[in-house]
N, C-alpha and C positions, 0 to 999 in steps of 0.2 A: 391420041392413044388413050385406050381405056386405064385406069388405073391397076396394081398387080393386086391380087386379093390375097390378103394373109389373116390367118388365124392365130390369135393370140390367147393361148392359155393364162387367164387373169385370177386374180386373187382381191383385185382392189389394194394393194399393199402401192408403197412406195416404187418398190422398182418396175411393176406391171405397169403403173401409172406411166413412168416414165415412157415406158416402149412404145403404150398407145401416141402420147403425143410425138415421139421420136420418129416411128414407122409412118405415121399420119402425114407426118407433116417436116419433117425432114427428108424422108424420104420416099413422099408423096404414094402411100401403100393405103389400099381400102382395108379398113384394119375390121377384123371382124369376131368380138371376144367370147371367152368362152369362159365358165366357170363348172367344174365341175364337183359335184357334193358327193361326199363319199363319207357323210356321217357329222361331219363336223361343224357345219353352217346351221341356224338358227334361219326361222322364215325371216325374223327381221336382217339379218346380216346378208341373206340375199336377194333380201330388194334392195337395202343400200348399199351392194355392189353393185347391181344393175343399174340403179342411179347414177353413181362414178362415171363405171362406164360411157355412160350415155353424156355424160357431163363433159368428159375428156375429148368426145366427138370420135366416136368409134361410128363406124357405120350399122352392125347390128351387134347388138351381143346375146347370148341363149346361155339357161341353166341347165344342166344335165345331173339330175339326179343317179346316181349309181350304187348308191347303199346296197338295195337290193343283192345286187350282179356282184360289187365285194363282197358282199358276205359269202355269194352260195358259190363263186368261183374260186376264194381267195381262203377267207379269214378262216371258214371250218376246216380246211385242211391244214392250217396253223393248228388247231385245236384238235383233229385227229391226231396230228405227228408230234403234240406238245411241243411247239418249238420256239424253243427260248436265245436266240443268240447269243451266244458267251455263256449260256447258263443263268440271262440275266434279262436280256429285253424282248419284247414280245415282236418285234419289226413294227411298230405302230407307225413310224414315220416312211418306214422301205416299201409295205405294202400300199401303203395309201398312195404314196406318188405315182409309183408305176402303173395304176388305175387311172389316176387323174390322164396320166401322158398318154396311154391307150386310148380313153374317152375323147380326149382331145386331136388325136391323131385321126383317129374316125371320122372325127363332124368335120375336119379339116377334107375329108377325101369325099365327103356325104354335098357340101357346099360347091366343093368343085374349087378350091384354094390351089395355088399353085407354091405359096409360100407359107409356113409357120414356124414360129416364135415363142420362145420362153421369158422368163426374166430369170434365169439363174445366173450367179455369176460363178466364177470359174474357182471356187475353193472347197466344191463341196458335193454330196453324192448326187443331187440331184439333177445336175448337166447331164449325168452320163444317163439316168434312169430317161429324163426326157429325149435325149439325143436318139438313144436307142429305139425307142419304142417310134418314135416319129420315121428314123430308117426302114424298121421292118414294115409300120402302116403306109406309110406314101414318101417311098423311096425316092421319089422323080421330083419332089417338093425340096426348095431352099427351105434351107433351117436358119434362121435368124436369131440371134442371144446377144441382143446391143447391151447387155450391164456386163455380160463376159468378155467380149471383144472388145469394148472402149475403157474397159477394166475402170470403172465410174467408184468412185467412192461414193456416203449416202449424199456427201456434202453438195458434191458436184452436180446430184441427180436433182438434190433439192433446189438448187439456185437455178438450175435448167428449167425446169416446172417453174419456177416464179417467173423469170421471163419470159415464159409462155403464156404467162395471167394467170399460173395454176397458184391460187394463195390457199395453202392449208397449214395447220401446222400437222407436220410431221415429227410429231413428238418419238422419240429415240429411248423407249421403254428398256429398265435396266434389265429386263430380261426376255427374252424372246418365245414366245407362247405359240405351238400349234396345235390346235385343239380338232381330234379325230374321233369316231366310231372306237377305234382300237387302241386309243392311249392318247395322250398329251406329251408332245414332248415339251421341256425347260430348257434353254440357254442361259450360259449371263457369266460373269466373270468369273464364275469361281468353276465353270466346264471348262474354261479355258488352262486351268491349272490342274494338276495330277496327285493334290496331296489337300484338295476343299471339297466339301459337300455345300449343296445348296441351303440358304438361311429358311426356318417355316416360312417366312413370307414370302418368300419366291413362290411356293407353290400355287396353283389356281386353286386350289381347293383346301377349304380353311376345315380345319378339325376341331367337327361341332360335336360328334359322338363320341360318349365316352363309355357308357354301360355296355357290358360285350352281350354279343346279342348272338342266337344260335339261327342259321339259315340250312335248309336242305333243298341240293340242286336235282332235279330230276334231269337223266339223260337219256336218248332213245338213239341209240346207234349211234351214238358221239353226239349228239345234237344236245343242246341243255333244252328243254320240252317246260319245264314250271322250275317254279323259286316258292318255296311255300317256310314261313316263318310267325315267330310266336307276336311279335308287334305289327302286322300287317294281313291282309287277305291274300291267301293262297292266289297266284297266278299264273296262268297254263299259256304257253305262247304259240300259235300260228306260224310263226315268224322269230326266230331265234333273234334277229336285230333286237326286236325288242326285249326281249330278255339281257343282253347285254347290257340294254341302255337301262332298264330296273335294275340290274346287279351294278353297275357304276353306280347308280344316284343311293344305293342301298350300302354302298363299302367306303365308295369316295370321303363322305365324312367324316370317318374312324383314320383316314390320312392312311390308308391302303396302299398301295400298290406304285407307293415311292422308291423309287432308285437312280443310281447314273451308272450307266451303261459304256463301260470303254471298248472301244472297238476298232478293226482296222476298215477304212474309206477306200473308196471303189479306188482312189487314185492313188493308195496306197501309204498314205500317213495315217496315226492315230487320231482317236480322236473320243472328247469326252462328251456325254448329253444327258441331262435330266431327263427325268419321264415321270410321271403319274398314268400308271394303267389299270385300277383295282379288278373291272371287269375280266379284262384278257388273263391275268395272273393267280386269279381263284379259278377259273375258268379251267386253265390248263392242267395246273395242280391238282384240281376236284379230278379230271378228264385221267388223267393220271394215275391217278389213284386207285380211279375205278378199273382200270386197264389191266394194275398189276394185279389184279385179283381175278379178272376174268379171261384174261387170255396167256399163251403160252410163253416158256420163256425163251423162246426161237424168236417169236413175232415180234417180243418187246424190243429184242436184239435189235431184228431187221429192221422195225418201224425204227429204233435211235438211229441206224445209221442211215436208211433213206430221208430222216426226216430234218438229219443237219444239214444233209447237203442240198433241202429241198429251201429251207433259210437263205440260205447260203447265195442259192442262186436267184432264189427273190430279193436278197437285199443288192446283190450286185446289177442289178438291172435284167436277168435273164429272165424274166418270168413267162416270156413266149417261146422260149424254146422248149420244141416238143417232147422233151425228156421230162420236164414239170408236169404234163399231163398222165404219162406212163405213173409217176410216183404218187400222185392223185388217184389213182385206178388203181394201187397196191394199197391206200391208205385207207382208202373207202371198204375196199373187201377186209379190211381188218375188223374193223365195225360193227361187224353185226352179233357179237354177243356183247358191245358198249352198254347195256342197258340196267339201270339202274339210279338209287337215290344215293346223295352224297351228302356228308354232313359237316356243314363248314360252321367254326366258333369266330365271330369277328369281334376286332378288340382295336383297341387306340394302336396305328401304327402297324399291326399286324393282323393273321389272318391262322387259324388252325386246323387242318383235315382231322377231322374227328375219328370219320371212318363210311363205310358202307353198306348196301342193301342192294344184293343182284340175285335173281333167277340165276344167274349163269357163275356165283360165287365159286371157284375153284377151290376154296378153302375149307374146304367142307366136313364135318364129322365122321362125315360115312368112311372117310377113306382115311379116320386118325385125326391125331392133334398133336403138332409140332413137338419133339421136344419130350414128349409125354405116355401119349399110346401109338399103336397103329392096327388097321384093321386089315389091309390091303396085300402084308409080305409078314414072315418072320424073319427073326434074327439068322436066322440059316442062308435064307434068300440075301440080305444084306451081307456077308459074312464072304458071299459067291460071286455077288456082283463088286466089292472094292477088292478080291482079290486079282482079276480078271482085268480092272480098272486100274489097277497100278502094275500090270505087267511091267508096260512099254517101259517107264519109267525104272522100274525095280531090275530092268533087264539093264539098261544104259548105265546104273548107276556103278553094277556088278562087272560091265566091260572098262568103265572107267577107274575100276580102284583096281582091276588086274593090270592096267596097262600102264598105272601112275609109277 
């Protein structure tokens, strides 16, 4: 009998490892791995996972690059709808995976696999984000999660791999680094508690800037279009990725876009997680900012409240149901007077909206100045419209002290 062909979503990490020789050769499966980039891999990191791979005796393994297909499917409509979970994280870790499991799902039904495989184990968002997305792509396919079902601690994984021949060390870093397009998240014992912040050295990125430095972000329908600043050469992007990836390497520095993010888990416990995002978090702010000046305050309304529940259901695993797409198509038509320069002040640890520059500025002289003149009504007109405006109320107030 031929062997069963399964696809395994790899990372090259400990527990991937494990699977490949487990599914290989425990349970004699032609393992066949996959890696999917979605911003965060270095060229050198993915030839020495393809290496591993090929080391552990996978039968093929392929890199799928998908930067691209996140950004224009995923991340700018994070950045139209400003959406901060909790008021606080950008989804760096919820939107990345659910891409990965999608990409992964694909080439599993592209190869003609009858089986695929994760390595998550069973404590955390990520089962559900992978389980999902491999149901909706190739429903008729086993799904396999040998560190969730054998419930393996690291120990166990790592003495199984030695008596395999597999000799590494598996060094057990005090903090646990994922490193993405749209943020980094931090683990390490002090997420695990409810009343500690993470120490500076925990973070990846070490705070070399210290002179505050002024940046302007040019936007063209919500898209960041250039970054133009007084220490470097103006630059115009093609390609909004990279913009992202200049505005991280331009903020990361000054120790940006630190925070821990508490939040509730798809399985329904709390749970704490560092992040370093400077990119995404100026980003949406600048995006913001430039919004509340250009467009109505109906739109502002609707875009917050479609655009929590648009989080909401990307970080729970839902990112294919077709109602994500409907609030993509409302988000997009909001967009089109986004345009404009934004002026951001960056500084050690923080970050400041200065202010604005749009054709489409709502705040405009012509029509007054806050506070001060107006061009557009008289005091007569004001005078007519809060009497009118406080009927309803002045009527109810006058039924309730007659009947008190």
């Amino acid at each position: 009998m031929s062997q069963k062909k399964v696809v395994l979503a790899f990372s090259g990490g400990l527990d991937t490892s494990f699977c490949v020789k487990y599914l290989s050769e425990d349970r004699d499966m032609e393992v066949h791995s996959v890696l999917v980039d979605t911003g965060g891999f270095s060229d050198a990191e993915i030839k020495a996972i393809e290496e591993r791979a090929y080391s552990l005796g996978v039968k093929s393994h392929a890199t799928i690059s998908k930067t691209d297909d996140y950004y224009q499917q995923c991340l700018k409509f994070l950045v139209f709808g400003n959406v901060l979970k909790n008021n606080t994280y950008p989804l760096s870790v919820s939107a990345e995976r659910i891409f990965q499991a999608i990409a992964a799902a694909e080439y599993a039904r592209e190869i003609g696999a009858t089986a695929i495989a994760h390595g998550s184990t069973g404590a955390g968002n990520d089962q559900v984000r992978f389980d999902m997305a491999f149901r909706i792509i190739i429903p008729d396919a086993e799904i396999i999660t040998p560190i969730r079902d054998l419930r393996l601690s690291r120990e166990a994984e790592i003495e199984y791999l030695k008596a395999k021949g597999v000799v590494q060390e598996w060094h057990k870093a005090a903090y646990s680094i994922n490193k993405g397009l749209w943020g980094t998240s931090v683990g390490g014992k002090e997420t695990l508690t409810s009343d500690q912040f993470l120490p500076e050295s925990a973070w990846p990125t070490q705070v070399t800037k210290t002179e505050p430095e002024t940046i302007t972000l040019t936007f063209q329908h919500g898209e960041i279009k250039a970054i133009a600043g007084s220490t470097f050469d103006d630059e115009t992007f093609a390609n909004p990725v990279d913009a992202i990836r200049k505005l991280t390497a331009l903020a990361g520095p000054f120790g940006i876009g630190r925070d821990i993010h508490v939040g509730d888990t798809i399985i329904g416990i709390k749970g704490r997680v560092g992040f370093e995002a400077p990119a995404p978090l100026i980003l949406i702010k600048a995006h913001h900012t430039l919004e509340k000046h250009v467009l109505g305050k109906w739109q502002m309304y609707w875009k917050e409240q479609l655009a929590n529940w648009y989080g909401t259901m990307l970080h729970e695993g839902q990112f294919m149901d077709p109602v994500m797409r409907n609030i993509e198509t409302f988000l997009s038509d909001t967009q089109g007077h986004v345009s404009g320069k934004v002026h951001v002040q960056l500084a050690p640890y923080r970050f400041q909206v200065l202010g604005i520059e749009s054709d489409y500025d709502l705040m405009s002289s012509v029509f007054g100045s806050y506070g001060e003149m107006n061009n557009a009504w008289t005091g007569d007109d004001v005078r007519g419209f809060s009497k009118v405006a406080s009927n309803q109320v002045m009527i109810y107030e006058k039924i309730r002290e007659h009947n008190s």
